[in-house]
C-alpha positions in Angstrom: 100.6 114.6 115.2 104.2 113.6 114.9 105.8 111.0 112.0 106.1 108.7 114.5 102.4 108.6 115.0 101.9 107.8 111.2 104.4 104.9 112.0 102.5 103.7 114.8 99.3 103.6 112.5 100.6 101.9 110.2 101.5 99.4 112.5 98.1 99.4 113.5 96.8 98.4 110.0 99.4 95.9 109.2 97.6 93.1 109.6 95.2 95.2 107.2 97.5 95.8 105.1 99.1 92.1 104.6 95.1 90.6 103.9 94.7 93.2 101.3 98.4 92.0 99.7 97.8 88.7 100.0 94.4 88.5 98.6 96.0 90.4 95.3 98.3 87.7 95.8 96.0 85.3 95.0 93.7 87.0 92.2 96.8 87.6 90.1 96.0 89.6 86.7 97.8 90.6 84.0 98.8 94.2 82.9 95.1 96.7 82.0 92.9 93.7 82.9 93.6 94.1 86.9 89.9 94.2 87.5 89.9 93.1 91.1 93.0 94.0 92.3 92.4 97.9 91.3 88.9 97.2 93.1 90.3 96.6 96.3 93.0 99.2 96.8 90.3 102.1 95.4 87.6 100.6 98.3 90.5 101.2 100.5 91.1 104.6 100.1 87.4 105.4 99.6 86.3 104.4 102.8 90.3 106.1 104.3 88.1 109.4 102.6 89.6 109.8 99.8 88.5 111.5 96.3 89.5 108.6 93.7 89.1 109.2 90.2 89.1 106.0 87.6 89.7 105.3 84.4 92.4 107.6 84.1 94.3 107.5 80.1 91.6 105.9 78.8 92.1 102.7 81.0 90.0 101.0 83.3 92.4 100.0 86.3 94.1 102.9 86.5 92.9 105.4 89.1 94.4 108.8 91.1 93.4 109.3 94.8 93.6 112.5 96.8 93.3 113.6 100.3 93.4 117.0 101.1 93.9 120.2 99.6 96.4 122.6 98.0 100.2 122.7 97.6 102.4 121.0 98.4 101.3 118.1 96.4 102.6 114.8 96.5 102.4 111.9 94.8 102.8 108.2 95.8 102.9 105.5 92.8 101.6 102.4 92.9 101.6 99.1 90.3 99.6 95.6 91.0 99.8 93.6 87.5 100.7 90.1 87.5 102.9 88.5 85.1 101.8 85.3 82.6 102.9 82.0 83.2 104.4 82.1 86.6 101.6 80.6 89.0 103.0 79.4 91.8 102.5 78.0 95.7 104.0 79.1 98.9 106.7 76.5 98.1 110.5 75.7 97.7 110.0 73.8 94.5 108.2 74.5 91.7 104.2 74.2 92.3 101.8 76.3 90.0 98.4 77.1 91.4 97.1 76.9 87.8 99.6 75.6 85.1 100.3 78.7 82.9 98.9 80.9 85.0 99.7 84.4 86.0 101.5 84.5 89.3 103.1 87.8 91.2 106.5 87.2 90.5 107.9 91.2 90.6 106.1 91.6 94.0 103.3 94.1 92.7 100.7 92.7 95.3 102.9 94.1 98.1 103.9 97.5 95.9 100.2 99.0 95.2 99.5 98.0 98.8 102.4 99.4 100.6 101.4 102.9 98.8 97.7 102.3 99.8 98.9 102.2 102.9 100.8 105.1 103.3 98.6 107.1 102.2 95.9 106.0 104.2 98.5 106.5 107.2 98.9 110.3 106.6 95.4 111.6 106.5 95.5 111.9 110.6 97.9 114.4 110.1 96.6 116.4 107.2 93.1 116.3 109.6 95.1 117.8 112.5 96.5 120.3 111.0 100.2 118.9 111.3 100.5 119.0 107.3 99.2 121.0 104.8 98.6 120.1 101.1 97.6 117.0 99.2 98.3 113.5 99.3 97.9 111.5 96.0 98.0 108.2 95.6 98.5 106.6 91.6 97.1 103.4 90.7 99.0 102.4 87.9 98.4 99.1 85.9 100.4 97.3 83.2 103.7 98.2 84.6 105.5 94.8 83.1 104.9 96.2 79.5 105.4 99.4 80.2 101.8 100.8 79.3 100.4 102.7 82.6 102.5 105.7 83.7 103.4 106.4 80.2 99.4 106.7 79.0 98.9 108.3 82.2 102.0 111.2 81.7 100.4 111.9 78.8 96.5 112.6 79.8 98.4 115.0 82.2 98.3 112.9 85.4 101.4 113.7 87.1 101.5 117.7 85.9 100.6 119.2 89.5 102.8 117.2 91.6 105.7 118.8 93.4 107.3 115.3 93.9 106.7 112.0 93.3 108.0 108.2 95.4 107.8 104.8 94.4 109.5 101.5 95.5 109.7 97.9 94.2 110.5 94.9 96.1 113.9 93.0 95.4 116.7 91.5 97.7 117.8 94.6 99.1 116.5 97.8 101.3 118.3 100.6 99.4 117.5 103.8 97.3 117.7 103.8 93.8 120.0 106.0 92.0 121.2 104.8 88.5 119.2 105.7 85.5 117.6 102.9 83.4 117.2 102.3 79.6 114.3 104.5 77.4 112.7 102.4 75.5 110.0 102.0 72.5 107.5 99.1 72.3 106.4 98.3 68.8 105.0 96.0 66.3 105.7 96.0 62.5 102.9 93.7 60.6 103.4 92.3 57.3 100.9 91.7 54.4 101.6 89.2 51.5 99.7 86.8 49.6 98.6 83.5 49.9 99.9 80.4 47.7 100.4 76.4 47.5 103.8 76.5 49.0 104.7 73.3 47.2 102.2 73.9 43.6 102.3 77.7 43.2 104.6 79.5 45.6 105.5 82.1 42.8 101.8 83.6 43.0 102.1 83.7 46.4 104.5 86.7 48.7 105.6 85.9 51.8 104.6 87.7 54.7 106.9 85.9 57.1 110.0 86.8 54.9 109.8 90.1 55.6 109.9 89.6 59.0 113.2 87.8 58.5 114.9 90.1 56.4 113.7 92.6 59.1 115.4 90.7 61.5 118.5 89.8 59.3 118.8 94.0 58.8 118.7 94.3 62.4 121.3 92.0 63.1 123.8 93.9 60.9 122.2 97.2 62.8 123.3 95.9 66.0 127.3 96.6 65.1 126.7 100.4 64.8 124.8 101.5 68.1 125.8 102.2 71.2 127.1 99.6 73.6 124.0 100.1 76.0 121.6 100.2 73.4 119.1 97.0 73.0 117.3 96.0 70.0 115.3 93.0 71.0 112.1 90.6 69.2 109.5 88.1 69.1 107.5 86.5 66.5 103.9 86.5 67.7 102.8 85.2 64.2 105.1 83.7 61.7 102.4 81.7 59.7 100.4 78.6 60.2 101.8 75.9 58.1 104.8 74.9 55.9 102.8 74.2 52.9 100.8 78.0 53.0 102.8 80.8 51.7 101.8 83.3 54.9 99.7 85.9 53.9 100.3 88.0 57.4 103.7 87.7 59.9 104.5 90.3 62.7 107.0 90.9 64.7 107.7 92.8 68.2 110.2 94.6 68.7 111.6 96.8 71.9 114.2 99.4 71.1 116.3 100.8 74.2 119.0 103.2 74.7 120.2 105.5 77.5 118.1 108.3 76.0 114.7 109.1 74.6 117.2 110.6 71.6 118.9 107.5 70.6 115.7 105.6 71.3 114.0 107.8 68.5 117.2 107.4 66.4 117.5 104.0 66.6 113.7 103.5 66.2 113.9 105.5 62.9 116.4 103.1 61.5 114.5 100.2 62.3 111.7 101.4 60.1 113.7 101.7 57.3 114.6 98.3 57.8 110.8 97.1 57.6 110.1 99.5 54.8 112.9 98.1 53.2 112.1 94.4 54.3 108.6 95.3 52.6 110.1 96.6 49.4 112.3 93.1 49.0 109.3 90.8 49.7 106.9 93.1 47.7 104.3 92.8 51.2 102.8 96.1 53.1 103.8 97.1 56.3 102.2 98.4 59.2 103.4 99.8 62.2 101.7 99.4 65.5 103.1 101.6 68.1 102.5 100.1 71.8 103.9 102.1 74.1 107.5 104.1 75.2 109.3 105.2 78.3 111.8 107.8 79.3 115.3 106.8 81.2 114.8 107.1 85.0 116.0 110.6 86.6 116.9 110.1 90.7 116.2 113.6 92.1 118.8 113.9 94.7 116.7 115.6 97.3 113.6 113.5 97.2 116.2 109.8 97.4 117.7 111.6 100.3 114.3 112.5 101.8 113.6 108.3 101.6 117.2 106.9 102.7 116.8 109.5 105.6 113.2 107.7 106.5 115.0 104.0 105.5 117.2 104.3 108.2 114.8 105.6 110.5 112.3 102.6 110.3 115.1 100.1 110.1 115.4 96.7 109.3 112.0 94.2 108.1 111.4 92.0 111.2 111.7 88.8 109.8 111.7 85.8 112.4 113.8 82.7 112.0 111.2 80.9 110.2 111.2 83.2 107.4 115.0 82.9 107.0 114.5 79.6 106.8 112.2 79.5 104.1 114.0 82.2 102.1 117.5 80.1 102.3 115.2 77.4 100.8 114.4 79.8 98.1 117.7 80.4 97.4 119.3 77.1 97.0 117.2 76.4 94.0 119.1 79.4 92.4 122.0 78.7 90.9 125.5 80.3 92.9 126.8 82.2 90.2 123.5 83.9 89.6 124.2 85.1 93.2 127.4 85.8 92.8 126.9 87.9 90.0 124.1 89.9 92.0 126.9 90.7 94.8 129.2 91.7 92.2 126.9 94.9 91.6 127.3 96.2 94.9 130.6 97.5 96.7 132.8 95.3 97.2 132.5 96.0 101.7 128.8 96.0 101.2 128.8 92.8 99.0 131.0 90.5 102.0 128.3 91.8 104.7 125.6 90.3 102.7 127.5 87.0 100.9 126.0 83.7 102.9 123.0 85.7 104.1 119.9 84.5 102.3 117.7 87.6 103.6 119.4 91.0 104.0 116.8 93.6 105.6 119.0 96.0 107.3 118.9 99.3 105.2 121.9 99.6 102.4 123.2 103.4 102.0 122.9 104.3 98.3 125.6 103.2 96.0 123.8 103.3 92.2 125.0 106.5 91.6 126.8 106.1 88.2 124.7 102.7 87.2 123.4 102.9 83.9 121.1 99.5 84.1 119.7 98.3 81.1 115.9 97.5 81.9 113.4 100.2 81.7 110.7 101.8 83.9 107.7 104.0 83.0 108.6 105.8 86.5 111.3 107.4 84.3 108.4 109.4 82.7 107.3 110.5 85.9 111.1 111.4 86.5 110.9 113.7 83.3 107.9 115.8 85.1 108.0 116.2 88.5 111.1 115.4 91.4 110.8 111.6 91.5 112.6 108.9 94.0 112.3 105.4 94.0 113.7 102.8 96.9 114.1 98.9 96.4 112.9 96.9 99.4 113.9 93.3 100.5 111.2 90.9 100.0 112.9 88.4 98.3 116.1 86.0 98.8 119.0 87.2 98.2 119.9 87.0 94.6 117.1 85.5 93.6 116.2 87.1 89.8 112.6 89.1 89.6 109.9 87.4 87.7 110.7 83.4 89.0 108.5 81.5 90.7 110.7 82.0 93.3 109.7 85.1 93.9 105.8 84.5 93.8 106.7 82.5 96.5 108.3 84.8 99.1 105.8 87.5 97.9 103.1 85.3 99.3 105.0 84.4 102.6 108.1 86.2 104.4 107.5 89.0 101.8 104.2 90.4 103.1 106.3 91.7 106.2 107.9 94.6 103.5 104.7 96.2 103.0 104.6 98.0 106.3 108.2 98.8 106.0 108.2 100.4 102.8 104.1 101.9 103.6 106.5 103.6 106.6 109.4 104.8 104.2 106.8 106.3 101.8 104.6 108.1 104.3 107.9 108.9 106.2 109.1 110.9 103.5 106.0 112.4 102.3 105.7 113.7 105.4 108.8 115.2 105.4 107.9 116.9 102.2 104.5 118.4 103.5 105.8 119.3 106.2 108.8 121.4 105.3 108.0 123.7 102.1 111.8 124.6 102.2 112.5 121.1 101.1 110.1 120.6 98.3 111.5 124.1 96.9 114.7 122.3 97.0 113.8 119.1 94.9 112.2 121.4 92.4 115.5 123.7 92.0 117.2 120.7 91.3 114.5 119.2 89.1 114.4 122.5 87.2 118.3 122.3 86.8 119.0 118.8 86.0 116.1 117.9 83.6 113.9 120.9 83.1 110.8 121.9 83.2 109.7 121.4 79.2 111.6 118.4 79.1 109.0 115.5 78.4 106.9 114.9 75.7 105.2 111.8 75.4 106.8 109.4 73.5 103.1 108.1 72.0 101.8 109.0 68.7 98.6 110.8 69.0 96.2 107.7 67.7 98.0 105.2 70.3 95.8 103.7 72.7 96.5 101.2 75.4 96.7 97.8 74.3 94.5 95.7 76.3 95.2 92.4 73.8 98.8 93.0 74.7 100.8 90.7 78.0 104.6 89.8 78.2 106.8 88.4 80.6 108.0 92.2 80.8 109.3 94.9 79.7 111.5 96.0 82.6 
């Protein structure tokens, strides 16, 4: 059975493929509380034959499947968590479904789908013979704060892989190459006392000052970290009213840097702060680690292995009418958010694309020396096993992730990028399978470049995954 058969079958399922992505499309939930959408991708790869195991890291919608046996094994990732208050309609204006409402505007309904079907798409070959090892397929929930890969690295999840693959839709068909920020995820809580803020505030301590000194301290922290470093915060509870001295504040903090060593640096110092913010206000302090991520590491050999299997399967087909609607998309966004987009890419690259509101012919990769400032929990992955990851075009040019825009080409025009990228990720797993001199490769390099004791989790031991937790995102 040649790759060009797994093509063909994907082809075969599309339709399939698109009704499963859609209908996640619709049933949009947030991060660790994707109840339905985990449902349907595991019924699709038990009745494709596979072995799927749930609840992995202690959460619920987080599963690994696996077809066949032995080494080589490889592993496909998927993520299909929704993100809060972006409902929206099939629509070139704004148009919620449900006012507030959770809506998929970073295109996970297509991502965990496109990997379902991939996977699906290979076991013909494993059956015949063709290749030999095991295909796994990651669910992995709670992507947009960070929270599934990470829990999942560290109940040993990815330890027996000898490569991993991922995608995410965007505006462009290209490999990923750049590394991404590290990142900690935490909350410091504060404890005062009560008072009459008008009769008796001197019996009473101020929770919510410490959170302001906190934030004061951090503001004079800023000046002394690296340039790519981030230190960024919300106040989920600053007190209920004026006249009440508040008895309890918090504050949420993410912490990124290039490297899991800064991170923990700059982390350390932030305590300090709060201990000191505590001392000042004479509260308590608690700390309330949520989660943390490593900086994303592009194995050479494995990215090749997918741009190789890009150009192969070409372009998305999309039709006039999709065009259409996308450059309806994209004149609601404002030009010099485009402009700026094109401005990351070669200069040749970014005059091919300018006036074009949907770009689906495969872009060589050009991220090499990108240090981007948002954060992925596939950088874990990167720390374990040979990782690559691929963008795919699903959405108008320009157009910034998580915007209603977005929810609505991922439940129109968009739907045509899961068989692409289903194609590009069983294209190169294949390759992988089937040549053992290739894996070997993607592991010398791994061993070289990161190293094979080079991730620990970034959790304390008593964290657990924080199912009362949703943001706009992480990433």
């Amino acid at each position: 059975m040649t790759k060009q058969d797994v093509f063909d079958r994907i082809d075969e399922e599309e339709t399939h493929l698109k009704a499963i992505a859609r209908e996640i499309w619709q049933t949009p939930e947030l991060g660790l509380h994707e109840e339905e959408s985990a449902r349907v991708l595991v019924e699709a790869l038990e009745d494709g034959g596979f072995d799927v195991e749930t609840g992995v890291g202690g959460m619920p919608t987080a599963f690994v499947a696996e077809y066949g046996e032995g080494s080589p094994r490889v592993g496909i990732l998927g993520e299909y968590d929704a993100l809060p208050g972006l409902s929206q309609r099939v629509a070139s204006e704004p148009d919620p479904v449900e006012a507030g409402g959770p809506g998929h505007g970073c295109g996970h309904n297509l991502f965990g789908t496109a990997g379902v079907g991939a996977a699906l798409a290979l076991t013909d070959a494993v059956d015949a013979g063709e290749l030999e090892g095991t295909v796994a397929f990651f669910g992995c929930p709670a992507e947009e704060t960070l929270v599934g890969k990470t829990y999942m690295a560290r109940a040993g999840a990815f330890d027996d892989l000898d490569a991993a693959m991922t995608w995410h839709p965007g505006d462009l068909n290209t490999p990923r190459m750049g590394s991404s920020n590290a990142l900690n995820s935490l909350v410091f809580e504060f404890e005062g006392e009560a008072a009459h803020a008008g009769g008796s505030p001197d019996s009473g301590r101020s929770a919510l000052d410490a959170v302001e000194l906190l934030n004061t301290g951090v503001e004079y922290m800023r000046e002394h970290v690296s340039d790519d470093a981030r230190l960024h915060y919300s106040i989920p509870n600053g007190g209920m009213a004026p006249n009440v001295v508040p008895a309890e504040a918090s504050v949420w903090y993410y912490v990124r840097a290039p490297t899991r060593d800064e991170v923990e640096r700059n982390t350390e110092w932030l305590r300090d702060i709060a201990g000191a913010a505590a001392t000042m206000t004479q509260t308590e302090v608690d700390e309330r680690f949520l989660t943390g991520c490593y900086d994303y590491r592009a194995n050479d050999v494995v990215s090749e292995t997918i741009w190789e299997n890009m150009e192969a399967v070409g372009p998305i087909d999309y039709d006039d009418e999709d065009r259409a609607f996308a450059a309806e998309l994209q004149a609601t966004v404002p030009d010099d958010r485009i402009e700026s987009r094109l401005a990351d890419l070669p200069d040749e690259t970014a005059e091919t694309i300018r006036g074009e509101a949907l770009y689906s012919d495969p872009v060589a990769p050009f991220d090499h020396d990108q240090q981007t400032h948002g954060s992925t929990e596939v950088g874990d992955v990167s720390y374990i096993t040979p990782t690559g990851q691929f963008r795919g075009a699903t959405w108008p040019v320009g157009t910034p992730g998580h915007s209603w825009q977005v929810v609505a080409a991922n439940g129109d025009f968009g739907l045509k990028g899961v068989a692409f990228a289903a194609k590009v990720l069983a294209g190169a797993t294949y390759d992988l399978l089937a040549d053992p001199d290739r894996v070997a490769a993607a592991n010398e390099e791994f061993d070289a470049e990161v190293g094979r004791d080079a991730y620990e989790t970034p959790l304390p031991e008593d964290a657990e995954p924080p199912f009362d937790v949703t943001a706009m995102g992480a990433d």
